[in-house]
Backbone as a ProteinNet text record, in pm:
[ID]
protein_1_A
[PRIMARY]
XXXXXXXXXXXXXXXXXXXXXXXXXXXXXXXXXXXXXXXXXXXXXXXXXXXXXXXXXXXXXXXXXXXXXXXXXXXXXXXXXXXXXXXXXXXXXXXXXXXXXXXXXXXXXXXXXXXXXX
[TERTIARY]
-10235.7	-10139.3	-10005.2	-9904.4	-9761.8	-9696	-9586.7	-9469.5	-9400.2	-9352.6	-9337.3	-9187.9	-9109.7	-8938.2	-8882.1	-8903.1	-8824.4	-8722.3	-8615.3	-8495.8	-8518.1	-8336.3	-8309.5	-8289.9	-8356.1	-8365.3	-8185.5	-8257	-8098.1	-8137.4	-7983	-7978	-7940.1	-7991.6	-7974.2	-8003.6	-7870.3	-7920	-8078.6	-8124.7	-8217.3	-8157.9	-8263.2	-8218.7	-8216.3	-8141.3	-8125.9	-8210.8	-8181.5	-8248.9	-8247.1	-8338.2	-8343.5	-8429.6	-8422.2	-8446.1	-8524.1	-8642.4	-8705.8	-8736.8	-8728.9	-8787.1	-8835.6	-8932.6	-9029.2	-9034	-8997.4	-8964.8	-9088.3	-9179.1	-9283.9	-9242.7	-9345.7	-9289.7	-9398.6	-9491.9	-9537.8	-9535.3	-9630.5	-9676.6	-9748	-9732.8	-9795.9	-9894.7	-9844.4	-9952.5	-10070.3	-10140.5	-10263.4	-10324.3	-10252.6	-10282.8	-10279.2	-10460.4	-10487.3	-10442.7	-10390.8	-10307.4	-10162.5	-10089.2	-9919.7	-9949.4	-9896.6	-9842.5	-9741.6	-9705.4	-9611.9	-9669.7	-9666.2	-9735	-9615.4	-9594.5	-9489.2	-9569.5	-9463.1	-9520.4	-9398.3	-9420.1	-9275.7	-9343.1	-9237.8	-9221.6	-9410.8	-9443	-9565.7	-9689.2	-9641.8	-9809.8	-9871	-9956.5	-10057.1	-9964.7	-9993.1	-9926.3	-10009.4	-9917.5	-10022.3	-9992.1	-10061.7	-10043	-9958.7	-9869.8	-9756.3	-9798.1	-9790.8	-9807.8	-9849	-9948.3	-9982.8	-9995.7	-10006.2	-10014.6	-10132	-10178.6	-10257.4	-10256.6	-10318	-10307.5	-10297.5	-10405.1	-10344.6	-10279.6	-10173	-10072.2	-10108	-10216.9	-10256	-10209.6	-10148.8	-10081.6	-10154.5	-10151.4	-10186.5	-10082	-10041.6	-9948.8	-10064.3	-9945.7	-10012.8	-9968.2	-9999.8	-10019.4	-9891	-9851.2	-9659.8	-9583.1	-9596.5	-9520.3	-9512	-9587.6	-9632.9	-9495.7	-9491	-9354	-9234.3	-9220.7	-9069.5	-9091.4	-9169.2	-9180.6	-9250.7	-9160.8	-9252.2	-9265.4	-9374.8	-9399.9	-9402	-9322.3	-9290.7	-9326.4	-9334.4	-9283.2	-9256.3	-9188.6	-9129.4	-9171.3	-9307.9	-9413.8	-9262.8	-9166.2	-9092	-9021.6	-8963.3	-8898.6	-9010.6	-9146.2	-9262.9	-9184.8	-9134	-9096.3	-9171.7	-9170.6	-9228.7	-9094.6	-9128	-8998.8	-9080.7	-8999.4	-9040.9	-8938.3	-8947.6	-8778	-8839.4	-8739.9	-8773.7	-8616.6	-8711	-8583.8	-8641.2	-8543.1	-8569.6	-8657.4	-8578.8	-8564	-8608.2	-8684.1	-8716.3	-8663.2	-8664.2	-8644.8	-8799.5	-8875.7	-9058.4	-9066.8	-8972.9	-9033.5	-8971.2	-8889.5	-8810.1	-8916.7	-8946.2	-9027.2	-8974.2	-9068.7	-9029.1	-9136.1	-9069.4	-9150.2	-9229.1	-9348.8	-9366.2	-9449.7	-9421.3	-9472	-9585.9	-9706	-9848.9	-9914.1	-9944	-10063.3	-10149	-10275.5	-10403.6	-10488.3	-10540	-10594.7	-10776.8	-10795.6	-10920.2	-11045.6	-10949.5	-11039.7	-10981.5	-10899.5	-10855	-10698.7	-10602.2	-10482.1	-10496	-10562.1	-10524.8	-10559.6	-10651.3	-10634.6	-10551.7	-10457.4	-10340.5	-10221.6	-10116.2	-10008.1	-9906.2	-9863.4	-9731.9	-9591.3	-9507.7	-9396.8	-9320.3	-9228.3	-9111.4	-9099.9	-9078.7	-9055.9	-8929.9	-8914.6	-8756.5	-8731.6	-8620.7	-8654.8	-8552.9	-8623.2	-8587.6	-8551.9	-8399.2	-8390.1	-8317.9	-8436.6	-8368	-8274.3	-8160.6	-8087.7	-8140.4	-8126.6	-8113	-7966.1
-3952.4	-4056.5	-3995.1	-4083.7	-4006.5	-4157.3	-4114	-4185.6	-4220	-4323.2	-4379.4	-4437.3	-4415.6	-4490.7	-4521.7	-4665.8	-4659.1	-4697.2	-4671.3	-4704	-4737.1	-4859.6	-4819.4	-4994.6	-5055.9	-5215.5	-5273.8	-5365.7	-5440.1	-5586.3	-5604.3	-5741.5	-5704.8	-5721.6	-5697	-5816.2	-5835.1	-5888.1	-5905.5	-5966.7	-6000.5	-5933.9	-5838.9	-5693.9	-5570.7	-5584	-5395.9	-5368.2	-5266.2	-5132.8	-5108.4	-5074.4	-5003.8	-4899.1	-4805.7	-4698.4	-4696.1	-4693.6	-4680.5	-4568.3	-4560.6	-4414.2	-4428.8	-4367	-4303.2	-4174.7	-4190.8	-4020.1	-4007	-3962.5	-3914.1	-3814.5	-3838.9	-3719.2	-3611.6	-3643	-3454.4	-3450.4	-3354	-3300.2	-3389.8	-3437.4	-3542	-3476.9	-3407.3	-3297.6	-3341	-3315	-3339.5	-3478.6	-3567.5	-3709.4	-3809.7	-3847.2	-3904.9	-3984.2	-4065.5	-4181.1	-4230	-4259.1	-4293.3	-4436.6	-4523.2	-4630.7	-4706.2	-4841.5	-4897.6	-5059.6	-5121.1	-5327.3	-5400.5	-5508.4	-5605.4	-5765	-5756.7	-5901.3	-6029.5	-6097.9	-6230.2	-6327	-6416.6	-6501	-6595.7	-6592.1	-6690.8	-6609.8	-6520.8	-6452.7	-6318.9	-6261.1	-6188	-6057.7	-5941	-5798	-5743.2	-5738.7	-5690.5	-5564.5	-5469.2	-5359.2	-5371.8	-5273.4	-5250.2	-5131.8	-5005.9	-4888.7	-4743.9	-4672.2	-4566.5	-4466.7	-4335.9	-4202.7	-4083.7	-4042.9	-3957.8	-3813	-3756.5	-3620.1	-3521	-3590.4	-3527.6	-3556.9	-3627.9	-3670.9	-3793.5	-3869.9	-4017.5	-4124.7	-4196.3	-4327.4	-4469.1	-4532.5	-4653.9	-4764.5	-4882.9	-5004.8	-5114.5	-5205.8	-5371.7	-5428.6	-5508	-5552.6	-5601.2	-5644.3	-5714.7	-5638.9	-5539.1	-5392.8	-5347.6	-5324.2	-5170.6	-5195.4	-5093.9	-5047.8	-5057	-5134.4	-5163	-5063.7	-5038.6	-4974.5	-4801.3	-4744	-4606.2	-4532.1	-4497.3	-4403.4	-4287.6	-4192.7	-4010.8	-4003.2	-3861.9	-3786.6	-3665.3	-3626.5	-3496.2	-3421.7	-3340.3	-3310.4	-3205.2	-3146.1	-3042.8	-3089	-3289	-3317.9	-3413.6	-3398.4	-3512.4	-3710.3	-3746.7	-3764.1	-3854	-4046.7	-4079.3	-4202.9	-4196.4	-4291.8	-4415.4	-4483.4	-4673.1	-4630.2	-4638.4	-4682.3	-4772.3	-4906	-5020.6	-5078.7	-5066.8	-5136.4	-5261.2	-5354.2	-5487.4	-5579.7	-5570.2	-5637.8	-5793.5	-5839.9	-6016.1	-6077.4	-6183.3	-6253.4	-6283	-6245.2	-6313.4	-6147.8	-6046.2	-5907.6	-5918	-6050.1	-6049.2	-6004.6	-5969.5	-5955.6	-5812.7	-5800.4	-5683.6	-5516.6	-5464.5	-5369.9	-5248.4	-5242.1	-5122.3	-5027.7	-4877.7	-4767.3	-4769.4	-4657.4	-4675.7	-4538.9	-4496.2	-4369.8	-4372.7	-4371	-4386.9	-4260.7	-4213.3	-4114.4	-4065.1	-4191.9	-4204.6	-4327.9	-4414.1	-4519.4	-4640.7	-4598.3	-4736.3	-4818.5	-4835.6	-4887.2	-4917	-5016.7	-5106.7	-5022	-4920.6	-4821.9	-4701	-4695.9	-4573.8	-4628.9	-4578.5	-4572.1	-4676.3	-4773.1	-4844.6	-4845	-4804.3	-4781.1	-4956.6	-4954	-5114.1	-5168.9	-5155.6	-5216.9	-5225	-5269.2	-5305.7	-5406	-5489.3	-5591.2	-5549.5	-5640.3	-5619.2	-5751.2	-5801.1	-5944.9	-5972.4	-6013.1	-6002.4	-6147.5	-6146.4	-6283.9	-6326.4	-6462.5	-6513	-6534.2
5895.5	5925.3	5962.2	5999.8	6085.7	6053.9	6043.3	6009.8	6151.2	6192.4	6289.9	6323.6	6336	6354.4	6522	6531.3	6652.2	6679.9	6791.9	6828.3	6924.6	6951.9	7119.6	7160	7060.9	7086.4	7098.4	7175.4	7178.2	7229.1	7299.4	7327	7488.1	7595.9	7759.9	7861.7	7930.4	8032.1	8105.1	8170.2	8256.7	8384.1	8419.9	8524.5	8508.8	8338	8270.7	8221.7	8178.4	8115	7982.6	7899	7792.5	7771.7	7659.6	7642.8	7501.7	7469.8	7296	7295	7154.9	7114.8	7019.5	6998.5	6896.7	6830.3	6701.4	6656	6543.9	6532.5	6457.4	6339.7	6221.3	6090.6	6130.8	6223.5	6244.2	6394.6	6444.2	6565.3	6668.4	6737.1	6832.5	6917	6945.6	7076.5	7053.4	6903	6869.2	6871.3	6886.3	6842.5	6935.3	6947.3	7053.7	7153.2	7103.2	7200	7117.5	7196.1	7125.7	7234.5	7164	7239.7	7207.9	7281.9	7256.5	7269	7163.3	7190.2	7158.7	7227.4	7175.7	7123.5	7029.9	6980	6972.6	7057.9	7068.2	6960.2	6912.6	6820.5	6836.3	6730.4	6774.2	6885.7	6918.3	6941.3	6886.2	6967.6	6959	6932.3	6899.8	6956.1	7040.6	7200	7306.2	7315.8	7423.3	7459.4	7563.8	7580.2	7640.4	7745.8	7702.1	7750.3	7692.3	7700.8	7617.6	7690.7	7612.6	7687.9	7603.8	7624.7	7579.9	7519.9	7447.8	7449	7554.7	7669.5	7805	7871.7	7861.8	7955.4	8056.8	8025.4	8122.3	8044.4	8124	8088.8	8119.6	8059.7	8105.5	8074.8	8178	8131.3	8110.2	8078.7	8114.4	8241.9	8269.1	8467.7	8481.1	8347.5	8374.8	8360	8323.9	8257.5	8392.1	8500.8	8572.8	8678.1	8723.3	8781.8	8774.8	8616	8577.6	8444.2	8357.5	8258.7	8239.8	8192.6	8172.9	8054	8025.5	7903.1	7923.8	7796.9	7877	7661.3	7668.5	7527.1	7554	7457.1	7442.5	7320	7334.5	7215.1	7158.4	7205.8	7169.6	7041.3	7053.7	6962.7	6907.8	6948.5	6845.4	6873.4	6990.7	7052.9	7122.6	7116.6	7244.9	7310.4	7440.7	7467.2	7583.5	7558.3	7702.7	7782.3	7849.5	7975.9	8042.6	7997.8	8043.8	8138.3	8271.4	8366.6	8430.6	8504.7	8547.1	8461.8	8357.2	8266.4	8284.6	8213.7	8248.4	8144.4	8086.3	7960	7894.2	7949.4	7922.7	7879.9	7865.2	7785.1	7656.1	7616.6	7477.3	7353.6	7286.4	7175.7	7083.8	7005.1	6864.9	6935	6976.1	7034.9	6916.7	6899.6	6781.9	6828.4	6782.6	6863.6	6731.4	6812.9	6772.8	6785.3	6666.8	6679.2	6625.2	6735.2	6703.5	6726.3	6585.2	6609.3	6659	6694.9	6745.4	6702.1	6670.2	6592	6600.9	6731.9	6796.4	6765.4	6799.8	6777.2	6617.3	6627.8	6455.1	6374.7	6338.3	6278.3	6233.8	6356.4	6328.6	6245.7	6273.5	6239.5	6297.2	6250.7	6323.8	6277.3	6375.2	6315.4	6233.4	6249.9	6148.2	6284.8	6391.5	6522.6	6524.8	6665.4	6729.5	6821.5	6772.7	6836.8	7022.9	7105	7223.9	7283.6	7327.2	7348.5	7500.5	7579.2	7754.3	7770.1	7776.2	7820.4	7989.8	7993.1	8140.9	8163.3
[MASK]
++++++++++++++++++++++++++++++++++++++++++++++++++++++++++++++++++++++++++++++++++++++++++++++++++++++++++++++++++++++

């Protein structure tokens, strides 16, 4: 298991940008998939965006070309950069390590909330 803390949430216009981060208590390199799911008031927690031990990413279809997933195994390290911003991305964003037995099995960090104004 890995300890999970994210930053970076705020309150942003509809258009901007934000920045999350994910800071892990060990070594990520090793650990299968990192992701990121949001969950808004009253639903599901979906998948957002993940990255792999080898460096392949995958989004969600509303995410893709406004959102990106990077890490920095140097600082154990995962980050979102989320630009063009909607108000329909408002929700509690929480980073995710799954070490091979599927999301709900790993690790979730406390979340952060993320709030797009119109």
């Amino acid at each position: 298991q890995v300890q999970l803390v994210e930053s970076g949430g705020g309150l942003v216009q509809a258009g901007g940008s934000l920045r999350l981060s994910c800071a892990a208590s060990r070594r990520i390199f090793s650990i299968n998939v990192m992701g990121w799911y949001r969950q808004a008031p009253g639903e599901q927690r979906d998948l957002v965006a993940t990255i792999t031990s080898g460096g392949s990413t995958n989004y969600a279809d509303s995410v893709k070309g406004r959102f990106a997933i990077s890490r920095d195994t140097a600082k154990d390290t995962v980050y979102l950069q989320m630009n063009s911003l909607k108000p329909e991305d408002t929700a509690v964003y929480y980073c995710n390590a799954d070490f091979g037995g599927g999301a709900h099995f790993g690790s979730w960090g406390q979340g952060t909330q993320v709030t797009v104004s119109s």
